[in-house]
PAVO-25177 format. One line per field, with one value per residue (C-alpha): residue number from 1; residue in one letter; x, y, z. Coordinates in steps of 0.5 Angstrom, whole numbers, always signed. Each point is the difference from the previous one (the first is absolute). Example, Ala and Ser with C-alpha at 12.3 -4.5 7.8 and 13.67 -1.06 7.14 Angstrom:
% PAVO-25177
nr	[1 / 2]
rest	[A / S]
X	[+25 / +2]
Y	[-9 / +7]
Z	[+16 / -2]
END
This chain:
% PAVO-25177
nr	[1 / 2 / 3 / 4 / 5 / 6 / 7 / 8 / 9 / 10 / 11 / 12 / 13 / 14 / 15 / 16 / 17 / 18 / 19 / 20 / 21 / 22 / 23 / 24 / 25 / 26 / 27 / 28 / 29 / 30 / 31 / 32 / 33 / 34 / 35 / 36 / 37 / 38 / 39 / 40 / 41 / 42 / 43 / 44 / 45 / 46 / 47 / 48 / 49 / 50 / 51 / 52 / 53 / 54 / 55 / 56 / 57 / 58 / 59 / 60 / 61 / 62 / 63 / 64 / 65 / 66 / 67 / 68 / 69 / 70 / 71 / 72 / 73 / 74 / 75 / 76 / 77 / 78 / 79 / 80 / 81 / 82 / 83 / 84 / 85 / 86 / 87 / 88 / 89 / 90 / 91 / 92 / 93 / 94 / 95 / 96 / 97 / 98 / 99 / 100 / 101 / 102 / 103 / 104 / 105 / 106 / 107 / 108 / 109 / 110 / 111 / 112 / 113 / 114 / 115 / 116 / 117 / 118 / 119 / 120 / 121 / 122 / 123 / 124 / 125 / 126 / 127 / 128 / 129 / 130 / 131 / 132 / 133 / 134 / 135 / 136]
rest	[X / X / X / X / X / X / X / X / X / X / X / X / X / X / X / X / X / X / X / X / X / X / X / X / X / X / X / X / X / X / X / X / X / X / X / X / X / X / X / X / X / X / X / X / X / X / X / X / X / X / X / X / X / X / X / X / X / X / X / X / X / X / X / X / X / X / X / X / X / X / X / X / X / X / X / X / X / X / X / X / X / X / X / X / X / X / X / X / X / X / X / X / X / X / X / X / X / X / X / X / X / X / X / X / X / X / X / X / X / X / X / X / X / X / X / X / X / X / X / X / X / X / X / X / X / X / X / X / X / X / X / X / X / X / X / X]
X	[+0 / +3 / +0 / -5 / -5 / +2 / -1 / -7 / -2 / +3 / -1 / -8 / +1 / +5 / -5 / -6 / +3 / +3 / -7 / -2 / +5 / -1 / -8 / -2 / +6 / -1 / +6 / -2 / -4 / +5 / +5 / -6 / +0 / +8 / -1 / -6 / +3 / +6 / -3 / -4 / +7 / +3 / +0 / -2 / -1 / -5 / +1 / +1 / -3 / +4 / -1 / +2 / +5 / +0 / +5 / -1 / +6 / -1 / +2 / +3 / +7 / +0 / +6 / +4 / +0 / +1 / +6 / +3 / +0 / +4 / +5 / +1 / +2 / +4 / +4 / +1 / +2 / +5 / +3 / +0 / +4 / +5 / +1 / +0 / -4 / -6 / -4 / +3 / -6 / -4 / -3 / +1 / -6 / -2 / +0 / -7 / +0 / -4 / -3 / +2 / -2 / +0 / +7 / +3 / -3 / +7 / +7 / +5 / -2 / -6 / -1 / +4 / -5 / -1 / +1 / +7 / +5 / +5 / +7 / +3 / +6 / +1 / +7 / +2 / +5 / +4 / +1 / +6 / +4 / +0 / +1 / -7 / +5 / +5 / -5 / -3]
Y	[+0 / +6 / +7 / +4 / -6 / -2 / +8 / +0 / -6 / +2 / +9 / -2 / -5 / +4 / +6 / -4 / -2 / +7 / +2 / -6 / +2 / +7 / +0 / -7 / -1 / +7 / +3 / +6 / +2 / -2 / +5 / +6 / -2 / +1 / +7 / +3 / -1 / +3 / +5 / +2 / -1 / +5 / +7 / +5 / +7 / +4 / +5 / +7 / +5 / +5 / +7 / +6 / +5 / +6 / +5 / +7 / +5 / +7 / +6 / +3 / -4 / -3 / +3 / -6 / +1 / +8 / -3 / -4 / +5 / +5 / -6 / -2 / +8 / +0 / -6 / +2 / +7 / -3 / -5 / +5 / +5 / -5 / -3 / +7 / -3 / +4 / +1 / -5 / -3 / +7 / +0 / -8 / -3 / -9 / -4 / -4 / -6 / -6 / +4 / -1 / -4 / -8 / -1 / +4 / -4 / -5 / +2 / +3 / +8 / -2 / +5 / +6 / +6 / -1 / +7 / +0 / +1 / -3 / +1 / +2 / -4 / +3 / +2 / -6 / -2 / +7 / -1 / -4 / +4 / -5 / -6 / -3 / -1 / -4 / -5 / -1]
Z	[+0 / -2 / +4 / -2 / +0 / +7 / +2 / -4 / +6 / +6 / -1 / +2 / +4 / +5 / -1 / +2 / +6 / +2 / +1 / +4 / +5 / +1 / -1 / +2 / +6 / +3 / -1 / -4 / +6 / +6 / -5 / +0 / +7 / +2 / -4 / +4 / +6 / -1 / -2 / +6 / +4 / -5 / +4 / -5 / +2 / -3 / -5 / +2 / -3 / -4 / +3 / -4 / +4 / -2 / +2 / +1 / -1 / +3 / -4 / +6 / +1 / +7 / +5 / +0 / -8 / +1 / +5 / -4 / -7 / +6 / +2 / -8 / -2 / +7 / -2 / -7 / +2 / +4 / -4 / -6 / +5 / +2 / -7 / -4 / -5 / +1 / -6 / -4 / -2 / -2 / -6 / -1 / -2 / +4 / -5 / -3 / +4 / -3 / -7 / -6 / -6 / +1 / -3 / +5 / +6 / +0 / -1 / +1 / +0 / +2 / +6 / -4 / -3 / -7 / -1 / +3 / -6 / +2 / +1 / -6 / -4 / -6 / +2 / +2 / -6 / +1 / +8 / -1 / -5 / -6 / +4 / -2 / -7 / +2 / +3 / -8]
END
């Protein structure tokens, strides 16, 4: 007898008597039995509800705000008095962080201003005084 003809008269018979253990023997509701109780032992807490919270920022800063703004110029009039860099970042504008088009996003200027120019190398080849020559 070959494979598939043997496998043509087992496959049913395996199948009928797969049924007959798990519906007829009890099987079936001894595992849905196992399963219930398992789940009753199971502690499982109630979903909280989700509650909104909003935050209400008053026009008016709060003395601690007003406090530490006073703190913060004291602390860099100071550092710019002992340093003597007072007022070198005047005129400067912070750089754009996060903005920008989506190939910019990733890279190695990724955090530098699109607008910035740069540093200009134009003159590069003529800083060495012909030097750039000889290494052709």
């Amino acid at each position: 007898m070959k494979r598939n003809e043997l496998k043509k008269v087992l496959k049913p018979l395996i199948k009928e008597c797969i049924k007959e253990v798990i519906f007829e023997d009890g099987t079936l509701s001894g595992i849905i039995t196992e399963v219930a109780r398992g789940l009753t032992n199971v502690q499982v807490s109630a979903p909280q509800p989700i509650r909104e919270q909003k935050v209400i920022k008053s026009a008016v800063p709060s003395e601690a705000v007003l406090e530490a703004r006073r703190s913060l110029e004291t602390t860099k009039k100071n550092l710019q008095n002992s340093t003597g860099l007072k007022g070198i970042f005047e005129g400067t504008t912070p750089m754009r962080s996060g903005g920008g088009s989506k190939s910019s996003q990733h890279g190695a200027l990724r955090d530098m201003d699109p607008s910035d120019p740069g540093v200009d190398i134009s003159g590069i080849m003529n800083i060495a005084g012909g030097a750039w020559d000889q290494l052709k």
